[in-house]
TORPA-4810 file (N, C-alpha, C, O; in nm, 3 decimals):
<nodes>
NODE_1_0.082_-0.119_0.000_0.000_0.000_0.000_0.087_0.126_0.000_0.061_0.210_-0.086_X
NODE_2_0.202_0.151_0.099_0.279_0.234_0.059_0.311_0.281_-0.060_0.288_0.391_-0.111_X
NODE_3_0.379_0.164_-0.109_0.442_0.128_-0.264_0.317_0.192_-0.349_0.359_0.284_-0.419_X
NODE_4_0.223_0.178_-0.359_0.095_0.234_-0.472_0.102_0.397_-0.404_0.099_0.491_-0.484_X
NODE_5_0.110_0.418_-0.297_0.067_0.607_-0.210_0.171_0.680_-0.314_0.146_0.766_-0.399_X
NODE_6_0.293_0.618_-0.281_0.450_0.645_-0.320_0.450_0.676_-0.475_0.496_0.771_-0.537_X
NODE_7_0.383_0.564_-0.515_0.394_0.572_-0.684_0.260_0.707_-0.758_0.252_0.784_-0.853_X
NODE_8_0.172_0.659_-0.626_0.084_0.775_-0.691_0.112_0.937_-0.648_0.080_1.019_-0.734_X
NODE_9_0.156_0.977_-0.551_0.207_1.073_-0.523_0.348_1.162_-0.638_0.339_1.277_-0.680_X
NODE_10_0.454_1.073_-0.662_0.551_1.064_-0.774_0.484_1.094_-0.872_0.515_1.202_-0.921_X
NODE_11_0.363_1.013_-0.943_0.271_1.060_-1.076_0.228_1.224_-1.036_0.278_1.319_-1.096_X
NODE_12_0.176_1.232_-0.977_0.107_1.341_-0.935_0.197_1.468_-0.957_0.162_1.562_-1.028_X
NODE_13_0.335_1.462_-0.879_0.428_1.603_-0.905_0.470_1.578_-1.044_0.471_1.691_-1.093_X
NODE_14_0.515_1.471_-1.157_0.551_1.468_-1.257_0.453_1.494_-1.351_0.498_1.528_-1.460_X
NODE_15_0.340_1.489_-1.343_0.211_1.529_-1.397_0.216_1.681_-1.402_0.217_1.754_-1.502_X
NODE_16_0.222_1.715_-1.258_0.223_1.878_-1.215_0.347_1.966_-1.273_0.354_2.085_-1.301_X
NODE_17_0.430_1.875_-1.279_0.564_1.925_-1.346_0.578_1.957_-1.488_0.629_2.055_-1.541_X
NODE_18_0.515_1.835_-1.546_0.489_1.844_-1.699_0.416_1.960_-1.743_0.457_2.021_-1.841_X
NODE_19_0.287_2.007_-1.664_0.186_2.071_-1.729_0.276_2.227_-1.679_0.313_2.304_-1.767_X
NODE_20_0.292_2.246_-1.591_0.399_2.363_-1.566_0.507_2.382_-1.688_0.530_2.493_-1.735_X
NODE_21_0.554_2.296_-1.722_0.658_2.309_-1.834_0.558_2.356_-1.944_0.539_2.474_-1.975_X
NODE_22_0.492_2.241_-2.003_0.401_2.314_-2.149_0.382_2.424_-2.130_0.417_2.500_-2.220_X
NODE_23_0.315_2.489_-1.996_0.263_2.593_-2.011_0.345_2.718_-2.002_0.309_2.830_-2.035_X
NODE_24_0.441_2.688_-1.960_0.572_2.762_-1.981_0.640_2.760_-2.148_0.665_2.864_-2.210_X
NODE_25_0.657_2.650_-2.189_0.668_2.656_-2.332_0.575_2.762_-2.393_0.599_2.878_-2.426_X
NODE_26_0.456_2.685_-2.399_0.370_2.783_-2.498_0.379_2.938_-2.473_0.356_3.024_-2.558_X
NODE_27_0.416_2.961_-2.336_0.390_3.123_-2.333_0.542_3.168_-2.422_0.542_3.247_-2.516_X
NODE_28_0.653_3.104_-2.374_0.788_3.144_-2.463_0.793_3.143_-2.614_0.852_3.223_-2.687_X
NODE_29_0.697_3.001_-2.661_0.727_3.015_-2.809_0.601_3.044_-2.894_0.560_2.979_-2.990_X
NODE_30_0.536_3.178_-2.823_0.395_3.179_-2.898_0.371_3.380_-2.849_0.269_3.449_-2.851_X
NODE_31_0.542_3.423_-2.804_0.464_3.548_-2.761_0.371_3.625_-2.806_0.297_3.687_-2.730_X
NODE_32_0.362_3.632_-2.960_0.225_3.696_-3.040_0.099_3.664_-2.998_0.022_3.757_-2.974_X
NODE_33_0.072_3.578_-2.987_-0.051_3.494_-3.002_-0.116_3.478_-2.891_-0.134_3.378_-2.821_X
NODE_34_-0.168_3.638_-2.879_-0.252_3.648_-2.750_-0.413_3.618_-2.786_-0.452_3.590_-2.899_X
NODE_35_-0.478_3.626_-2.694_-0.594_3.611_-2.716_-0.651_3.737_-2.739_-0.761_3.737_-2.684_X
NODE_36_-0.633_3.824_-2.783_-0.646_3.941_-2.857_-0.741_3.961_-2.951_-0.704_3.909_-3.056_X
NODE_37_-0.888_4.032_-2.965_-0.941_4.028_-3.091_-0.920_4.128_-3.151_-0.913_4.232_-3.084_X
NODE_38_-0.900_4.135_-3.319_-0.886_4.274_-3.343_-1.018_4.332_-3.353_-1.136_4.303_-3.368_X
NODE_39_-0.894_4.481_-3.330_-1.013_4.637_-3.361_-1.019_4.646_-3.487_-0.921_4.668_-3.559_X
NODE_40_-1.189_4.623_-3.545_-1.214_4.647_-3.669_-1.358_4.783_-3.637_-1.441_4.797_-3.547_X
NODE_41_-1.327_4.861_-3.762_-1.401_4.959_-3.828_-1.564_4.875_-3.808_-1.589_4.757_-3.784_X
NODE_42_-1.657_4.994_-3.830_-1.824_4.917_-3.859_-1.839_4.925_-3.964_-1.764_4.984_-4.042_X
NODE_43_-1.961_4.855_-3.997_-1.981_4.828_-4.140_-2.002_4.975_-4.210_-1.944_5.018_-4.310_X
NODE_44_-2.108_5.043_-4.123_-2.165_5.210_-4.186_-2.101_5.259_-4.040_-2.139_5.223_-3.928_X
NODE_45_-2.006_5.339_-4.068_-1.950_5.448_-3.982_-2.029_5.561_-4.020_-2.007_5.650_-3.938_X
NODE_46_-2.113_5.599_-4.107_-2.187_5.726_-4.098_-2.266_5.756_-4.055_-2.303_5.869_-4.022_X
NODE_47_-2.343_5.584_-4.039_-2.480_5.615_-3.969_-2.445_5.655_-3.747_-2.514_5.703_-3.656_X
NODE_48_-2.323_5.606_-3.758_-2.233_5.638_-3.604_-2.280_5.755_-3.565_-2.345_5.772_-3.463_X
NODE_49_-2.236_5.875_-3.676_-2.251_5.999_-3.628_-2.373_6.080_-3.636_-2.376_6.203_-3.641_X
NODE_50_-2.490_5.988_-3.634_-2.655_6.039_-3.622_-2.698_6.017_-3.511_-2.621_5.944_-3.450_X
NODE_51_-2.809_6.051_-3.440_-2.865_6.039_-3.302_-3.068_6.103_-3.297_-3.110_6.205_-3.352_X
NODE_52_-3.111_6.049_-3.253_-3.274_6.094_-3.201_-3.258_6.246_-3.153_-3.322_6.345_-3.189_X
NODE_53_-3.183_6.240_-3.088_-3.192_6.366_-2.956_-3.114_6.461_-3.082_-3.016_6.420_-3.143_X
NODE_54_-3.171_6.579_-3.102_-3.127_6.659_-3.178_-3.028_6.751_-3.136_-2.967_6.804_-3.229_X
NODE_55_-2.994_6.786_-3.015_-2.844_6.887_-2.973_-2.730_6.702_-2.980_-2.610_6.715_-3.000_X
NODE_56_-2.774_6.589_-2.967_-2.657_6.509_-2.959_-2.608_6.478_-3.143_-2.504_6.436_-3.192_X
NODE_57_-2.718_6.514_-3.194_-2.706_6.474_-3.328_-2.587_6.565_-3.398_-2.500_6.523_-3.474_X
NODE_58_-2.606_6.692_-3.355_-2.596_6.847_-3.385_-2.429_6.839_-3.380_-2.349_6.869_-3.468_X
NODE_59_-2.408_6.796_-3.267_-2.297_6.774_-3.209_-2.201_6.622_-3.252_-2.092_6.607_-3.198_X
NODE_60_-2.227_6.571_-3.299_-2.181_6.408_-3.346_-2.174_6.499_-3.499_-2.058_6.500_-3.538_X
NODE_61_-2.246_6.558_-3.572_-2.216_6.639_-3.644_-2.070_6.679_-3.689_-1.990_6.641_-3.774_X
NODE_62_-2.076_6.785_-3.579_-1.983_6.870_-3.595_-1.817_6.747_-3.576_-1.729_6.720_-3.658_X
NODE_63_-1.833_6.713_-3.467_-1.705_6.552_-3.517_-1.677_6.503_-3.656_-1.572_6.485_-3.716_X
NODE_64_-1.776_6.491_-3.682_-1.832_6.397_-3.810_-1.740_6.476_-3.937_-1.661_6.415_-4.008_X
NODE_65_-1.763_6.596_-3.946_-1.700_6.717_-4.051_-1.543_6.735_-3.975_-1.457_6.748_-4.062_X
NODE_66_-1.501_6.738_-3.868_-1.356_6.713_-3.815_-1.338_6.636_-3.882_-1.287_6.669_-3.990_X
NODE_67_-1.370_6.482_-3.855_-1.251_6.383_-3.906_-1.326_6.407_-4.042_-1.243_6.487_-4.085_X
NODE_68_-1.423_6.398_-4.148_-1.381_6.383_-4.252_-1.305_6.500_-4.353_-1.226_6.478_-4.445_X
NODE_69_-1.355_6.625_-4.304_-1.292_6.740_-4.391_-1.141_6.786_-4.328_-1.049_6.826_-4.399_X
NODE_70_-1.135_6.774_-4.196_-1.006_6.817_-4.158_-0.871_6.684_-4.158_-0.763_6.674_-4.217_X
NODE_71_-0.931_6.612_-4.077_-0.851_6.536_-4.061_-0.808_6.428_-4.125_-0.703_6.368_-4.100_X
NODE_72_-0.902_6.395_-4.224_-0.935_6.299_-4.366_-0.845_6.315_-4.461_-0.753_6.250_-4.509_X
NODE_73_-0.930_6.490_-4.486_-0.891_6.498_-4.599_-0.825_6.616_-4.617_-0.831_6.656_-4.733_X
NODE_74_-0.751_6.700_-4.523_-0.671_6.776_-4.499_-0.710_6.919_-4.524_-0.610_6.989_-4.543_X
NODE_75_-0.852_6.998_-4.532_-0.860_7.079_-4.600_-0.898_7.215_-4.425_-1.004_7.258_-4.379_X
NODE_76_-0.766_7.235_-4.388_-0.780_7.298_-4.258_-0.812_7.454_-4.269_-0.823_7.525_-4.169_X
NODE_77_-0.824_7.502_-4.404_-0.889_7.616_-4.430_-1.006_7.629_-4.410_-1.054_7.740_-4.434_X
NODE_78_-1.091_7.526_-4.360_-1.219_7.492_-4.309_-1.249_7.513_-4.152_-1.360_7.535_-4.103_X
NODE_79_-1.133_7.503_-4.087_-1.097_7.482_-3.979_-1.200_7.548_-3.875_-1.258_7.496_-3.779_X
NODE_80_-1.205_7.700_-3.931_-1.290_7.782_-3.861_-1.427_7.775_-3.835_-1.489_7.853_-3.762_X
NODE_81_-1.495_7.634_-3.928_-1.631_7.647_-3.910_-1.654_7.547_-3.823_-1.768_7.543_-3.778_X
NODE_82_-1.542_7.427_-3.770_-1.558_7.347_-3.691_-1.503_7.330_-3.532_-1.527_7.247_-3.444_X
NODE_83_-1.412_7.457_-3.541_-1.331_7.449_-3.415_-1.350_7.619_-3.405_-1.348_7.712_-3.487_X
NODE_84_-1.371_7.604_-3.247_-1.369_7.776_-3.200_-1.200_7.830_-3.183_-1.093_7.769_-3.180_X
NODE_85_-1.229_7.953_-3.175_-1.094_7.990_-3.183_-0.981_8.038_-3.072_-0.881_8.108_-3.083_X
NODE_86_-1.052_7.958_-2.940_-0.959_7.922_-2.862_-0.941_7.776_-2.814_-0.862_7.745_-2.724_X
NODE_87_-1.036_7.670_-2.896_-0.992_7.527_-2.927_-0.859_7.482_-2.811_-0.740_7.484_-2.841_X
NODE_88_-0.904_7.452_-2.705_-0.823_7.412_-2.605_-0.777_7.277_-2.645_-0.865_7.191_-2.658_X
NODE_89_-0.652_7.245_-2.667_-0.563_7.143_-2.705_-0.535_7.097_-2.607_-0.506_7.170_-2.512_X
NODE_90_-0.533_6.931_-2.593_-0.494_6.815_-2.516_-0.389_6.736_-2.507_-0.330_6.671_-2.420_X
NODE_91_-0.380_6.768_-2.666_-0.291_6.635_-2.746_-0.084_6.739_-2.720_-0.062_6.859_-2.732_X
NODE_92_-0.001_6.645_-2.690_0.115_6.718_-2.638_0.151_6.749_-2.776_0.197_6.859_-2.746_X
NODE_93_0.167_6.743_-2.896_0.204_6.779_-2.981_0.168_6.941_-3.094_0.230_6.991_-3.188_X
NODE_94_0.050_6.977_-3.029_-0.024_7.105_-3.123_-0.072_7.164_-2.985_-0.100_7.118_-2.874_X
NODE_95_-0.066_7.317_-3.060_-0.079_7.461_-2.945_-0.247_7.433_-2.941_-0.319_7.354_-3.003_X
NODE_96_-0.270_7.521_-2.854_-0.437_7.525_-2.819_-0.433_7.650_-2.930_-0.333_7.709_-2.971_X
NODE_97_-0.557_7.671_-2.961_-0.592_7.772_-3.028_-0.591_7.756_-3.159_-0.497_7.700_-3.216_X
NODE_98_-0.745_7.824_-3.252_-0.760_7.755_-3.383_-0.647_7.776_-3.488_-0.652_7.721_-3.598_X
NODE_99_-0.539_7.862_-3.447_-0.422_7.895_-3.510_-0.309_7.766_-3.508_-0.237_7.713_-3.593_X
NODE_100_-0.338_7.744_-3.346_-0.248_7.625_-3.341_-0.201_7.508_-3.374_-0.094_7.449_-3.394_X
NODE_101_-0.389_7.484_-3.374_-0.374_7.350_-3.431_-0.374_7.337_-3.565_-0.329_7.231_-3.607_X
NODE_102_-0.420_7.432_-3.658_-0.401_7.480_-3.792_-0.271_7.444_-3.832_-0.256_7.351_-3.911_X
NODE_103_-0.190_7.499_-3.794_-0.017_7.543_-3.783_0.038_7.404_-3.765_0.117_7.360_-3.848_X
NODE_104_0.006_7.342_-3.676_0.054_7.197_-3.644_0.027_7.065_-3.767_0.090_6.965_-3.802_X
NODE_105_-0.111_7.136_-3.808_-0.130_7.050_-3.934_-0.033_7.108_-4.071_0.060_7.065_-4.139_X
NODE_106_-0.094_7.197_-4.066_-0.022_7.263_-4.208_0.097_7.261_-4.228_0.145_7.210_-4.328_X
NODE_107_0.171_7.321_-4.127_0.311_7.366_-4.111_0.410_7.220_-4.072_0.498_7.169_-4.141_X
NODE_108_0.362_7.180_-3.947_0.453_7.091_-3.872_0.429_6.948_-3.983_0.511_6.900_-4.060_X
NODE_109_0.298_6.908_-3.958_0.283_6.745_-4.017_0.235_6.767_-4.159_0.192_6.666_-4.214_X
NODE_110_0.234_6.917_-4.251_0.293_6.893_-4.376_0.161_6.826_-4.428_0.162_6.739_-4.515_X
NODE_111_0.028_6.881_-4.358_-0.045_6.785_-4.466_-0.118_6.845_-4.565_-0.175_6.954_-4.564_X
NODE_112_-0.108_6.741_-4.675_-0.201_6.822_-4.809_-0.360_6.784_-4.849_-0.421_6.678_-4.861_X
NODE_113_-0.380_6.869_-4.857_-0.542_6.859_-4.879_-0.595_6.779_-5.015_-0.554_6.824_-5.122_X
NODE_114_-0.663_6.689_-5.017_-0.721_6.627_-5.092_-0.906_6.609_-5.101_-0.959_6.584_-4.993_X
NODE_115_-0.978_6.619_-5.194_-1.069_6.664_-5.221_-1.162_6.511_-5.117_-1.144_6.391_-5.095_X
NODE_116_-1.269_6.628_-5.079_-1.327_6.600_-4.999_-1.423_6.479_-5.002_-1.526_6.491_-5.068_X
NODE_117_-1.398_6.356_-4.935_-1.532_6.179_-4.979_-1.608_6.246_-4.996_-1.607_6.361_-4.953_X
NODE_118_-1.719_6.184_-5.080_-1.827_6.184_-5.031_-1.873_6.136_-4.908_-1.945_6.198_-4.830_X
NODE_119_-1.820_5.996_-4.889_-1.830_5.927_-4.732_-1.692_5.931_-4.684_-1.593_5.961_-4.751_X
NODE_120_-1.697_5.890_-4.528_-1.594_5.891_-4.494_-1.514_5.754_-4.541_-1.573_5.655_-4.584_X
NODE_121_-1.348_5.766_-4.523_-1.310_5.644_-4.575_-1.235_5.568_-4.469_-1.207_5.450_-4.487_X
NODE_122_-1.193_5.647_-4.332_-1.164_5.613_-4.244_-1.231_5.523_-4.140_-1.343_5.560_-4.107_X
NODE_123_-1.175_5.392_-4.071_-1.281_5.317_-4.023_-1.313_5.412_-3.877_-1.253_5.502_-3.818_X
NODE_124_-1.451_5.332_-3.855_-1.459_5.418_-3.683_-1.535_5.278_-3.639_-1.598_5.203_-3.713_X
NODE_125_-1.503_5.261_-3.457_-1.522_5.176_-3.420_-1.691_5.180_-3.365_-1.791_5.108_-3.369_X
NODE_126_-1.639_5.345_-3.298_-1.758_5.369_-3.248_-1.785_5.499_-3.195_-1.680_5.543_-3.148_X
NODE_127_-1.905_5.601_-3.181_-1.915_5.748_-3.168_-2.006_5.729_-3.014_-2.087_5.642_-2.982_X
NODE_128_-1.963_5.832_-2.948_-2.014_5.879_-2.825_-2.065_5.948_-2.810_-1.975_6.008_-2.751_X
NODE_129_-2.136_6.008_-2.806_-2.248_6.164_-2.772_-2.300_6.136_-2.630_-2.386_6.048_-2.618_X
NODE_130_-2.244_6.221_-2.487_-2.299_6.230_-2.383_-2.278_6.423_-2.352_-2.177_6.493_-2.338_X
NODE_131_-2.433_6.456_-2.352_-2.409_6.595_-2.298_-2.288_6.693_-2.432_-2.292_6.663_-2.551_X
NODE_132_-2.225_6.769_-2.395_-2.155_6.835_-2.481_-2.004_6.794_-2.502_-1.909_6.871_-2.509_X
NODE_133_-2.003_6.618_-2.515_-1.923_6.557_-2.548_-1.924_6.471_-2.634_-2.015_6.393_-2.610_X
NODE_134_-1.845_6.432_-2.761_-1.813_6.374_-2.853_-1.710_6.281_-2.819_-1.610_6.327_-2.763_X
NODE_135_-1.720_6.087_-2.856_-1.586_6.060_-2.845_-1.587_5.949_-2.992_-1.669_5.874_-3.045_X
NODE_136_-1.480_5.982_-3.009_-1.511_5.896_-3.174_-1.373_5.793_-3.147_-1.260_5.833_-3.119_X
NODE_137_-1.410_5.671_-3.161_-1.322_5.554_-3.182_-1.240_5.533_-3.297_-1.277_5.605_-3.390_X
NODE_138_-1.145_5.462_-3.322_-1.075_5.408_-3.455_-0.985_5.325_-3.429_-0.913_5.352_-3.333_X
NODE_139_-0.962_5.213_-3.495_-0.903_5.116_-3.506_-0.709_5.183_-3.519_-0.674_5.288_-3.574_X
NODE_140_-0.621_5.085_-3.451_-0.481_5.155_-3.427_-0.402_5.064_-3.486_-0.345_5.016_-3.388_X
NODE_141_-0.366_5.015_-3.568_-0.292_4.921_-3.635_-0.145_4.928_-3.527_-0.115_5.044_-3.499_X
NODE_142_-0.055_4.820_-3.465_0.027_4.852_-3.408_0.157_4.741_-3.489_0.181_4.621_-3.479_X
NODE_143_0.206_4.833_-3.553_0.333_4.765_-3.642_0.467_4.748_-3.575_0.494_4.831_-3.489_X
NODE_144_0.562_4.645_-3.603_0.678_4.619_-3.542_0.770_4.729_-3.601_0.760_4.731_-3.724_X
NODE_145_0.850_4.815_-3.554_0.905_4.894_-3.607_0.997_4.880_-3.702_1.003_4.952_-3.801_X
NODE_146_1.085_4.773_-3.675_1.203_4.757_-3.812_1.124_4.668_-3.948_1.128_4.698_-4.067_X
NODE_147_1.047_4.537_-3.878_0.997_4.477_-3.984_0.817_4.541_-4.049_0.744_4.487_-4.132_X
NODE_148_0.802_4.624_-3.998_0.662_4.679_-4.020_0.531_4.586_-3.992_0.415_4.614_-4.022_X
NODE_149_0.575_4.475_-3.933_0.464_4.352_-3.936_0.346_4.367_-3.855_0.373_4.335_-3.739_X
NODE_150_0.240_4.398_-3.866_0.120_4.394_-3.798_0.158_4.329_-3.682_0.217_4.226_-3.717_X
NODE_151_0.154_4.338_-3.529_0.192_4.327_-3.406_0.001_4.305_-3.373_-0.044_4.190_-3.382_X
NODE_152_-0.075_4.400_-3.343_-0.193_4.384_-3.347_-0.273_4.523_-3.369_-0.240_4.621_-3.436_X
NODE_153_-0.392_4.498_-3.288_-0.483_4.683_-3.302_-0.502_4.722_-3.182_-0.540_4.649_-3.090_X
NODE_154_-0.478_4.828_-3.174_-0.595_4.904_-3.020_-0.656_5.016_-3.091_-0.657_5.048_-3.209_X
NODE_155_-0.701_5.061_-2.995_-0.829_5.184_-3.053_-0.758_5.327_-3.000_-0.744_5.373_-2.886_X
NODE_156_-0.720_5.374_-3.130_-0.702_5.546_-3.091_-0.850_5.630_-3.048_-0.947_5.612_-3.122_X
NODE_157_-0.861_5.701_-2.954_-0.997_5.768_-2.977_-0.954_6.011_-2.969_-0.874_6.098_-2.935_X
NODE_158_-1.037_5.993_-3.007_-1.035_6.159_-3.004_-1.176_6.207_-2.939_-1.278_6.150_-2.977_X
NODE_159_-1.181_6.279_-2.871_-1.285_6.393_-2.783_-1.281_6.495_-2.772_-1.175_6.554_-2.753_X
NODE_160_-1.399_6.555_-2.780_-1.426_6.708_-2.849_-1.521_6.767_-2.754_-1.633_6.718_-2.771_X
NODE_161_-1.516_6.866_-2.646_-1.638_6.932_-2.634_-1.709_7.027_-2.695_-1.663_7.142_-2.697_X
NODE_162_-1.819_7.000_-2.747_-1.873_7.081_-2.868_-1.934_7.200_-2.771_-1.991_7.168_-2.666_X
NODE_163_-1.917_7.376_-2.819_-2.015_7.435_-2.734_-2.058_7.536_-2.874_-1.987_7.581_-2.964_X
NODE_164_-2.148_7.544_-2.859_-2.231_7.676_-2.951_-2.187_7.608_-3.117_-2.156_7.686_-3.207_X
NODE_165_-2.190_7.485_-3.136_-2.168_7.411_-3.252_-2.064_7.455_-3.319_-2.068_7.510_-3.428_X
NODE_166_-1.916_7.418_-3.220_-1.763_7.419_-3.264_-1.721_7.355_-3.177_-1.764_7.379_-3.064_X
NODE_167_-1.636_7.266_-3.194_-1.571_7.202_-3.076_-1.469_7.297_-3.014_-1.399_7.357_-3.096_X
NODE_168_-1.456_7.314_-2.926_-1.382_7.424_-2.787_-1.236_7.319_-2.752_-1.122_7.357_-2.725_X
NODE_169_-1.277_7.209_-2.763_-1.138_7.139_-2.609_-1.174_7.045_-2.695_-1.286_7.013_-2.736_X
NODE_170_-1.011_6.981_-2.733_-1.011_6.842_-2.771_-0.899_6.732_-2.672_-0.792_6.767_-2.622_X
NODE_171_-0.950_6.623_-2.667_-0.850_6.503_-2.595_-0.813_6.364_-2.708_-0.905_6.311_-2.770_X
NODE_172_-0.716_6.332_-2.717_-0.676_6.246_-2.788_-0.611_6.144_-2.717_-0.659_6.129_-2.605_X
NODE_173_-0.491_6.048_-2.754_-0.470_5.918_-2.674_-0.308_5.948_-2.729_-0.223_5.858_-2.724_X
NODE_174_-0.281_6.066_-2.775_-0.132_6.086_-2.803_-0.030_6.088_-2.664_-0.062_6.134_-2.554_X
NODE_175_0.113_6.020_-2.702_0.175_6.028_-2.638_0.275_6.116_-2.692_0.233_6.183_-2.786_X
NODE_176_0.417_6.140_-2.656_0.534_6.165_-2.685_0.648_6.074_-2.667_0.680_6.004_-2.571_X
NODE_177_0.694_6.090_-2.770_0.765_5.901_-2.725_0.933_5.976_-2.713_1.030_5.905_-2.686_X
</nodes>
């Protein structure tokens, strides 16, 4: 009877030992392969930026003409009908003020304007309208830097408080690296 306790006890830590190892393997030779789902775009991102309640609509709006005329499609000479002109900046990279962030596009990140979708072409995950806040989702592609290889997605988002139908204060998910 010993002899069987003995033998079954022995199974038991080599059992326990084994499954400790696999599971140690798999985490070493599988670091990608998380259980991760990706961030994908919706099917109609336009219908995102509509709403019942007419000041939330008004306001999902005014987002709606950000990312596609400004930020889309680069045409920041527009700038003034969507952002007030002390546009309080969040993001560490662009000044507050509708000059600023103008300047940051134009000047700093060099972007050129291209004629305006009809729809948007950018995916969105998902739009927020609470009170005189906007938060618009998007899919973040996260690439390996030397080999460029899809790593996975997270969601960039941007937020806007809209007041008197211009967004005033924006927040983004920018860092400074």
């Amino acid at each position: 009877m010993k002899k069987q306790i003995y033998r079954f006890k022995k199974n038991q830590v080599l059992g326990a030992m084994m499954a400790l190892t696999l599971a140690t393997l798999s985490i070493i030779l599988t670091p990608n392969s998380y259980a991760q789902e990706p961030v994908v775009g919706a099917d109609n991102a336009e219908a995102l930026f509509s709403s019942s309640d007419a000041k939330l609509h008004a306001n999902k709006q005014v987002a709606y003409h950000i990312v596609k005329d400004l930020l889309e499609a680069g045409h920041w000479e527009l700038a003034d009908k969507y952002l007030s002109r002390r546009y309080l900046q969040h993001n560490p990279y662009a000044l507050s003020g509708l000059d600023g962030v103008v300047k940051y596009f134009v000047d700093i990140r060099k972007v050129q304007a291209i004629p305006i979708p009809e729809k948007m072409t950018k995916p969105v995950v998902a739009v927020i309208a609470e009170g005189d806040l906007v938060t618009v989702m998007y899919p973040l592609p996260v690439r390996d830097k030397t080999t460029k290889q899809l790593l996975y997605t997270t969601t960039w988002f941007d937020t806007w408080r809209i007041v008197d139908g211009k967004a005033d204060e924006h927040w983004d998910s920018a860092l400074k690296n």
